[in-house]
Backbone atoms as SQL, in Angstrom:
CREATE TABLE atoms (id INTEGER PRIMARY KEY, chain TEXT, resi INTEGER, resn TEXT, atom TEXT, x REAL, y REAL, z REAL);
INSERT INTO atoms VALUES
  (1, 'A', 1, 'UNK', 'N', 0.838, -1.179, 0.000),
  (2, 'A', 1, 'UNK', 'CA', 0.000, 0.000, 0.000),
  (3, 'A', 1, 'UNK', 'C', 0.888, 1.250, 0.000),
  (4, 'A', 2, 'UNK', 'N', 0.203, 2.031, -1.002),
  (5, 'A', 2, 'UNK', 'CA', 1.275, 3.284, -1.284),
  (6, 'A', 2, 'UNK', 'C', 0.785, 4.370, 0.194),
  (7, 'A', 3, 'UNK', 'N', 1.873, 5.016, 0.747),
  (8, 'A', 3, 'UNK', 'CA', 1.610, 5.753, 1.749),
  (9, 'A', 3, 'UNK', 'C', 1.043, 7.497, 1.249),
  (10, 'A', 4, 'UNK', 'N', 0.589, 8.315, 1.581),
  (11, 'A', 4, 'UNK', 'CA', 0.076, 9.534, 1.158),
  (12, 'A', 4, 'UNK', 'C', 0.547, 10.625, 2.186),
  (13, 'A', 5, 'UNK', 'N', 0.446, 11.919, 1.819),
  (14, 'A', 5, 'UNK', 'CA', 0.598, 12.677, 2.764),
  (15, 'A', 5, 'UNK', 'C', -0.217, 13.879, 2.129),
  (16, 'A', 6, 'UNK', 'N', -1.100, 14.558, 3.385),
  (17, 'A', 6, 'UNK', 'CA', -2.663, 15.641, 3.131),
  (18, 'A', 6, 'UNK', 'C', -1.894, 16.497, 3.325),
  (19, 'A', 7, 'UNK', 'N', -2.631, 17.648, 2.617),
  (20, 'A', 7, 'UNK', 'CA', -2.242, 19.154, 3.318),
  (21, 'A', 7, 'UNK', 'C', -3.310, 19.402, 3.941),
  (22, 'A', 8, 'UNK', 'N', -3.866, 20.029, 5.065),
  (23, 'A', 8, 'UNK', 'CA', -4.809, 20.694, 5.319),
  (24, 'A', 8, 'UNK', 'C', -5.094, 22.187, 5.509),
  (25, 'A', 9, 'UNK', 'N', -5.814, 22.743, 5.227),
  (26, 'A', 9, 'UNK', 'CA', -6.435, 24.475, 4.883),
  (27, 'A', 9, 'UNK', 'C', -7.551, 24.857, 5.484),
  (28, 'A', 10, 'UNK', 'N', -7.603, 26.219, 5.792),
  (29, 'A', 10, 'UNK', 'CA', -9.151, 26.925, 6.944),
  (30, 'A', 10, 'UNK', 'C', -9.434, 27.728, 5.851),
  (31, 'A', 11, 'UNK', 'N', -10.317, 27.136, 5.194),
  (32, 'A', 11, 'UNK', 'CA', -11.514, 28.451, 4.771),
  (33, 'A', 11, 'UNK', 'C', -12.337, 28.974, 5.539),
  (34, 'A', 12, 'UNK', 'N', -12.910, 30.381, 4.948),
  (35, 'A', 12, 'UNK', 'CA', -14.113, 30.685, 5.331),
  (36, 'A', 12, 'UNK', 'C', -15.325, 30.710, 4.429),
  (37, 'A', 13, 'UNK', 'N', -16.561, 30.195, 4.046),
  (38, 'A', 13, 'UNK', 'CA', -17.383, 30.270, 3.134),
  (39, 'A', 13, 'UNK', 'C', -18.638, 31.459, 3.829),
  (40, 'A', 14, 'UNK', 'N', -19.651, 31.705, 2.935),
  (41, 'A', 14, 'UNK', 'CA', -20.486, 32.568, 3.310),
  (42, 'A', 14, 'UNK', 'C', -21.556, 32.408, 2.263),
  (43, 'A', 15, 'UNK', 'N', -22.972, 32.663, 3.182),
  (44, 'A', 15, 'UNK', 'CA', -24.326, 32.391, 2.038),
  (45, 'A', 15, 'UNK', 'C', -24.824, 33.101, 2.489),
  (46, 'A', 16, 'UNK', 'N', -25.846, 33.613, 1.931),
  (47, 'A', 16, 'UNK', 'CA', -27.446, 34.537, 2.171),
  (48, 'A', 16, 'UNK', 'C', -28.526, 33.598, 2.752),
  (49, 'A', 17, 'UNK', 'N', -28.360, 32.146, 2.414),
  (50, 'A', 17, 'UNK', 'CA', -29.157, 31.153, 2.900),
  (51, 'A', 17, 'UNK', 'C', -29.120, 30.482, 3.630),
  (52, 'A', 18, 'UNK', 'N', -27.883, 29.704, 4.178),
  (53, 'A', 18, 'UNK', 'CA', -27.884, 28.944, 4.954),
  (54, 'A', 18, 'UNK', 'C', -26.413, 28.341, 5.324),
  (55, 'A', 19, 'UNK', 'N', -26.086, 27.320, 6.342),
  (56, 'A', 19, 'UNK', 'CA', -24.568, 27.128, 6.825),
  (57, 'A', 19, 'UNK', 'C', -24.377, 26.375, 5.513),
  (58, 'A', 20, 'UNK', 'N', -25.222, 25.267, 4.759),
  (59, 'A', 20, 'UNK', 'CA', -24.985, 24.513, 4.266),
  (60, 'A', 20, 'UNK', 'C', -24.336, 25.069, 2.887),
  (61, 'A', 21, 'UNK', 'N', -25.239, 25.984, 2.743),
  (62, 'A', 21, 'UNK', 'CA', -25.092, 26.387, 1.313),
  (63, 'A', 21, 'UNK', 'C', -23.840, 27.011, 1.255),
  (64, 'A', 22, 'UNK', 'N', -23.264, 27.440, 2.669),
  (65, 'A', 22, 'UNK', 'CA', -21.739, 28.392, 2.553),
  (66, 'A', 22, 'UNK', 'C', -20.961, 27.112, 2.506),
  (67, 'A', 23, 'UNK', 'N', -21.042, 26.484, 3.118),
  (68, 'A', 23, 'UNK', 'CA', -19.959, 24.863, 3.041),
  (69, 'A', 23, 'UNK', 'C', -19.933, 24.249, 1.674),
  (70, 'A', 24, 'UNK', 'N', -20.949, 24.227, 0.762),
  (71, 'A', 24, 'UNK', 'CA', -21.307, 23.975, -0.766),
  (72, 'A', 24, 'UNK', 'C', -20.096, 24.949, -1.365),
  (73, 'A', 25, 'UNK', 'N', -20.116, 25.759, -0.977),
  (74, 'A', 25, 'UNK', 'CA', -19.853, 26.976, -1.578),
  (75, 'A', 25, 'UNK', 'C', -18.463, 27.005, -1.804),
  (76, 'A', 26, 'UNK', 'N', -17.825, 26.709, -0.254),
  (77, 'A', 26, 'UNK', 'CA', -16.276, 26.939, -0.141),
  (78, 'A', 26, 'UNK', 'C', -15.750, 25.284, -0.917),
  (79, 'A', 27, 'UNK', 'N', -16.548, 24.082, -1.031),
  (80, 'A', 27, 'UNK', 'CA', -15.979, 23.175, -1.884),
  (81, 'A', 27, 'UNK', 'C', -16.110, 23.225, -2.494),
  (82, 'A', 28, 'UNK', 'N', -17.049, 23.553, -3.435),
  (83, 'A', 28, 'UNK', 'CA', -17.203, 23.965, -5.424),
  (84, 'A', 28, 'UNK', 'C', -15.913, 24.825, -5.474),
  (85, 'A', 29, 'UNK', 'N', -15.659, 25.473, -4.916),
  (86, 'A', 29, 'UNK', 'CA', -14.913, 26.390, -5.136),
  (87, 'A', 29, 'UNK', 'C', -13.314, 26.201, -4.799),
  (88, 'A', 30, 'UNK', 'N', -13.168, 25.255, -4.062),
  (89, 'A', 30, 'UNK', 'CA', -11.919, 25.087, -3.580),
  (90, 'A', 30, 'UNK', 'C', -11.225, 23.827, -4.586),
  (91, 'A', 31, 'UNK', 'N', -12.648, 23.176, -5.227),
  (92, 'A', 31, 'UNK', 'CA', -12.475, 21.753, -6.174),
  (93, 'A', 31, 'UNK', 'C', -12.172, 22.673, -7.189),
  (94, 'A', 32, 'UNK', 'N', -12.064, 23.834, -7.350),
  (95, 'A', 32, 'UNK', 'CA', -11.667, 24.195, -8.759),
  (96, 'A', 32, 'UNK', 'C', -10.388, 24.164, -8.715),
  (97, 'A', 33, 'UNK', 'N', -9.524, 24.544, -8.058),
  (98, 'A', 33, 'UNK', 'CA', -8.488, 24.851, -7.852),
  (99, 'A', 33, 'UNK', 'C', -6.909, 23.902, -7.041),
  (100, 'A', 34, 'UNK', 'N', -7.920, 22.880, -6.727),
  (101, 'A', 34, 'UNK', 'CA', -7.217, 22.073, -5.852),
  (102, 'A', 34, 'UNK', 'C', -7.673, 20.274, -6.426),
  (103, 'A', 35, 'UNK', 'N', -6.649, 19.475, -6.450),
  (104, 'A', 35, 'UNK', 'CA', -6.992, 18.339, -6.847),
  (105, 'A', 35, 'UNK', 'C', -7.091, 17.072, -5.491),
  (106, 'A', 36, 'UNK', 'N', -8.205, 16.655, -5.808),
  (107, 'A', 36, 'UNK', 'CA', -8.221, 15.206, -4.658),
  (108, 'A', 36, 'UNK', 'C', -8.518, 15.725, -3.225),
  (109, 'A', 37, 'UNK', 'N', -9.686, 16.843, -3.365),
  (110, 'A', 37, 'UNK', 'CA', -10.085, 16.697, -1.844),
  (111, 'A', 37, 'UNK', 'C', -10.435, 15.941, -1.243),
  (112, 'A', 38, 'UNK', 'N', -10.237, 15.806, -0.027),
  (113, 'A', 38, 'UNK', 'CA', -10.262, 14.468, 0.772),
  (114, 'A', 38, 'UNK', 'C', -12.079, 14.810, 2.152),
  (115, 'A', 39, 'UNK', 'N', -11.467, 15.782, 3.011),
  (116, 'A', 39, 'UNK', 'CA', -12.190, 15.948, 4.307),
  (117, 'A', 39, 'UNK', 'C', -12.044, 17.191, 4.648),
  (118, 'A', 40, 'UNK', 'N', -13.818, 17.628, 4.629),
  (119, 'A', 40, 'UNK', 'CA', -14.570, 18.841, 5.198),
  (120, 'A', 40, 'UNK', 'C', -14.636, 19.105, 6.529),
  (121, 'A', 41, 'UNK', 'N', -14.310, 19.381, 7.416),
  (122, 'A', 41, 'UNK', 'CA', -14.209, 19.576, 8.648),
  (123, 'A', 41, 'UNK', 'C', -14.876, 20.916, 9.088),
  (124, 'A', 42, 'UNK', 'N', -15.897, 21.232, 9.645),
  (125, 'A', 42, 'UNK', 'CA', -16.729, 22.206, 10.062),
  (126, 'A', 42, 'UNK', 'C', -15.939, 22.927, 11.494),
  (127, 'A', 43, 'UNK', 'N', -15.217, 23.894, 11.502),
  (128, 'A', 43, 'UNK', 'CA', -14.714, 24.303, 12.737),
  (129, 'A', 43, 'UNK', 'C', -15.509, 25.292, 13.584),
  (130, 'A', 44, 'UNK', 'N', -16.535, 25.926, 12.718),
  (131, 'A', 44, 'UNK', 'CA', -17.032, 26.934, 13.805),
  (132, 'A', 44, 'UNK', 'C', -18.465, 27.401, 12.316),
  (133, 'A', 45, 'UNK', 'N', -19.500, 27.813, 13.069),
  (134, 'A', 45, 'UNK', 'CA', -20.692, 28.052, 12.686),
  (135, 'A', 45, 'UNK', 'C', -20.684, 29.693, 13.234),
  (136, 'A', 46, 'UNK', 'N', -21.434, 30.834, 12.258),
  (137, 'A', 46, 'UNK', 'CA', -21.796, 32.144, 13.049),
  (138, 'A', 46, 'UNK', 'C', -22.999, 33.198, 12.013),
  (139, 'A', 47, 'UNK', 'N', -22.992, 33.971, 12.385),
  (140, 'A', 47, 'UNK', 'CA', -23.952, 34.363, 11.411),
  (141, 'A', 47, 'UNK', 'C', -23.572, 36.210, 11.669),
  (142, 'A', 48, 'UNK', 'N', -23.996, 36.854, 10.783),
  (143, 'A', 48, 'UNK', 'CA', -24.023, 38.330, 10.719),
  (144, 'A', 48, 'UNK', 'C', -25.599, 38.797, 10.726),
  (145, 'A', 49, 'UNK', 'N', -25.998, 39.760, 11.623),
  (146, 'A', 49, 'UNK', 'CA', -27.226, 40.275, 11.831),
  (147, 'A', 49, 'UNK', 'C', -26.846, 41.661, 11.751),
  (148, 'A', 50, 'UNK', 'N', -28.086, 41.772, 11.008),
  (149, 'A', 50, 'UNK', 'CA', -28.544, 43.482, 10.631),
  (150, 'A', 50, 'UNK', 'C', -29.534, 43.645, 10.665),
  (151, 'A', 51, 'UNK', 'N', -29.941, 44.618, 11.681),
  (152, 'A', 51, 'UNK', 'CA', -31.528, 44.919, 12.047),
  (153, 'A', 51, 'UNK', 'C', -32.081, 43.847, 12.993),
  (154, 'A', 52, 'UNK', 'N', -31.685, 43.105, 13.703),
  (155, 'A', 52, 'UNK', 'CA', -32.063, 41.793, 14.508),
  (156, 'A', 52, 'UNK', 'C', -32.655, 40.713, 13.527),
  (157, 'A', 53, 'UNK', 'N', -31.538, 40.843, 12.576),
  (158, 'A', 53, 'UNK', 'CA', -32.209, 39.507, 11.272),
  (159, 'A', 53, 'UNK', 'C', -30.891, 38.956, 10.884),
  (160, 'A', 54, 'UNK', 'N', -30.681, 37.786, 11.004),
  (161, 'A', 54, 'UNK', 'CA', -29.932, 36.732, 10.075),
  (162, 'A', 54, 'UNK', 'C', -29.492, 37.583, 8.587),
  (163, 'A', 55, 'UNK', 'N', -28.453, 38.027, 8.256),
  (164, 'A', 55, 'UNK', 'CA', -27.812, 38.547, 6.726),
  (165, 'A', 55, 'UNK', 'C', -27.380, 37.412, 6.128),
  (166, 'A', 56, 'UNK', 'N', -26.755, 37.047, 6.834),
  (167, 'A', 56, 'UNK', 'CA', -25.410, 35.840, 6.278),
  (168, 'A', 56, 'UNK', 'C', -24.816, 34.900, 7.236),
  (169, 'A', 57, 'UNK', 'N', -25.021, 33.764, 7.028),
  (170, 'A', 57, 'UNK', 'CA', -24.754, 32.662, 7.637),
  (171, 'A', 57, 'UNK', 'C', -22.935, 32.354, 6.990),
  (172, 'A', 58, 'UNK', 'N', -22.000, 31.905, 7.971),
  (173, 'A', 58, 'UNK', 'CA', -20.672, 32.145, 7.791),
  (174, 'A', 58, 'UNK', 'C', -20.029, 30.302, 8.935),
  (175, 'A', 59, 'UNK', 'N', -19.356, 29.557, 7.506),
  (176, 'A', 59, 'UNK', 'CA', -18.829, 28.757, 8.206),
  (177, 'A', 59, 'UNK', 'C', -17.416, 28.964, 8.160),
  (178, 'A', 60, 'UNK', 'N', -16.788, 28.364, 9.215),
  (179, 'A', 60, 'UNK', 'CA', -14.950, 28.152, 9.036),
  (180, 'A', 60, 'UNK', 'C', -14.780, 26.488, 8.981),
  (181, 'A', 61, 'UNK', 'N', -14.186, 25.791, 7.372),
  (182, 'A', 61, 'UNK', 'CA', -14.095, 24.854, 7.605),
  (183, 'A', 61, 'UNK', 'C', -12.657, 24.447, 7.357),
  (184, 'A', 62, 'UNK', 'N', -12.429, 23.265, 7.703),
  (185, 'A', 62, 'UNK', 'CA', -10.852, 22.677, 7.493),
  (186, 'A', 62, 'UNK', 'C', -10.904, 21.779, 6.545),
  (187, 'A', 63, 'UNK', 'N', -10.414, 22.230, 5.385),
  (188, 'A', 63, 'UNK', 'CA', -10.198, 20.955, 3.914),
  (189, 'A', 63, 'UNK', 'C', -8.977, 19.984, 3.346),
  (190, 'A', 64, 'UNK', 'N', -8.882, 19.642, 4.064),
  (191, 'A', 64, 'UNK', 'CA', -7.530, 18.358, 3.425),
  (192, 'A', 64, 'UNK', 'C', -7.995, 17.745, 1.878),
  (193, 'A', 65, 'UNK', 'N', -6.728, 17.936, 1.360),
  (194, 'A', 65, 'UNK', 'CA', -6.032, 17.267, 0.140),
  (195, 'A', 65, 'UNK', 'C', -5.120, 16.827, 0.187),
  (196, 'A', 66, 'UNK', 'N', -4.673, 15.436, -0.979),
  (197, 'A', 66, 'UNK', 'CA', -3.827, 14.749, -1.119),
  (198, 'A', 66, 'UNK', 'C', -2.388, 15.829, -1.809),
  (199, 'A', 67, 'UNK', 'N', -1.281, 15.724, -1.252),
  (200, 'A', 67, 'UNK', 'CA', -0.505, 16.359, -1.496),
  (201, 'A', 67, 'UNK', 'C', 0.217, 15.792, -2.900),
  (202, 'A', 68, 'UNK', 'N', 0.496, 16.034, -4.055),
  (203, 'A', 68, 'UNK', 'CA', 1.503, 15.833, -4.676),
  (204, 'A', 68, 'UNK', 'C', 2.743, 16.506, -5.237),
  (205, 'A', 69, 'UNK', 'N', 3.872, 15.835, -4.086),
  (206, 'A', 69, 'UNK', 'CA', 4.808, 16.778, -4.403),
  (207, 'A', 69, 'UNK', 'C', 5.099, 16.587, -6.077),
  (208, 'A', 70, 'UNK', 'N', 5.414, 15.528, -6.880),
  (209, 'A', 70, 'UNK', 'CA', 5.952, 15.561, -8.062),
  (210, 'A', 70, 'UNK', 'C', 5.426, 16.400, -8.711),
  (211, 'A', 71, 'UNK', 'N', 4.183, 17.633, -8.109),
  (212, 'A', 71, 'UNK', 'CA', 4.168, 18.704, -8.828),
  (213, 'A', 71, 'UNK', 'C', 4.592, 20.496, -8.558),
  (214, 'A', 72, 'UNK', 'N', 5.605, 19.775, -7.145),
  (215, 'A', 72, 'UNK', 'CA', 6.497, 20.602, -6.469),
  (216, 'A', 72, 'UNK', 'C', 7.415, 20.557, -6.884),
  (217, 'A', 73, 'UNK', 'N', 8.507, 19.725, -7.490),
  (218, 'A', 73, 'UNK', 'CA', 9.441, 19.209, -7.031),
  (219, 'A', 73, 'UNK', 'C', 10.546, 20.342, -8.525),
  (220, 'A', 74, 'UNK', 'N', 11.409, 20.973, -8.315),
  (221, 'A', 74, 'UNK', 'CA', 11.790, 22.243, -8.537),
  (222, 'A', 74, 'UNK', 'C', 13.488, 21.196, -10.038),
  (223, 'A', 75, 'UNK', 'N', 12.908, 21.721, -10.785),
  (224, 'A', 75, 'UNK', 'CA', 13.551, 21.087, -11.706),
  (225, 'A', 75, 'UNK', 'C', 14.815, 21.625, -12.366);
């Protein structure tokens, strides 16, 4: 069995609708850019109020990917 090694990263995502939809949000978005995400990790839930109303629902999550250095590796 081949051994692996993750990087892991803290986003922050943000929706008008809901926690879920900000967590949708920050992986569509992070899959563009990053290959072989692995694990979503939810670190903290909060929200922004204006006027005593819910604006924006705001997650902080932790995203691991598979690292490949052979596309580090300085030639």
């Amino acid at each position: 069995m081949t051994e692996h090694l993750y990087k892991v990263i803290e986003l922050v995502g943000t929706s008008t609708k809901s926690w879920e939809d900000a967590v949708t949000k920050v992986v569509q978005e992070t899959s563009r850019h990053l290959q072989d995400l692995r694990i979503g990790e939810v670190e903290k839930f909060d929200v922004q109020i204006d006027d005593g109303r819910v604006v924006s629902y705001r997650v902080k999550l932790k995203v691991s990917f598979k690292y490949h250095p052979e596309l580090h590796e300085k030639h």
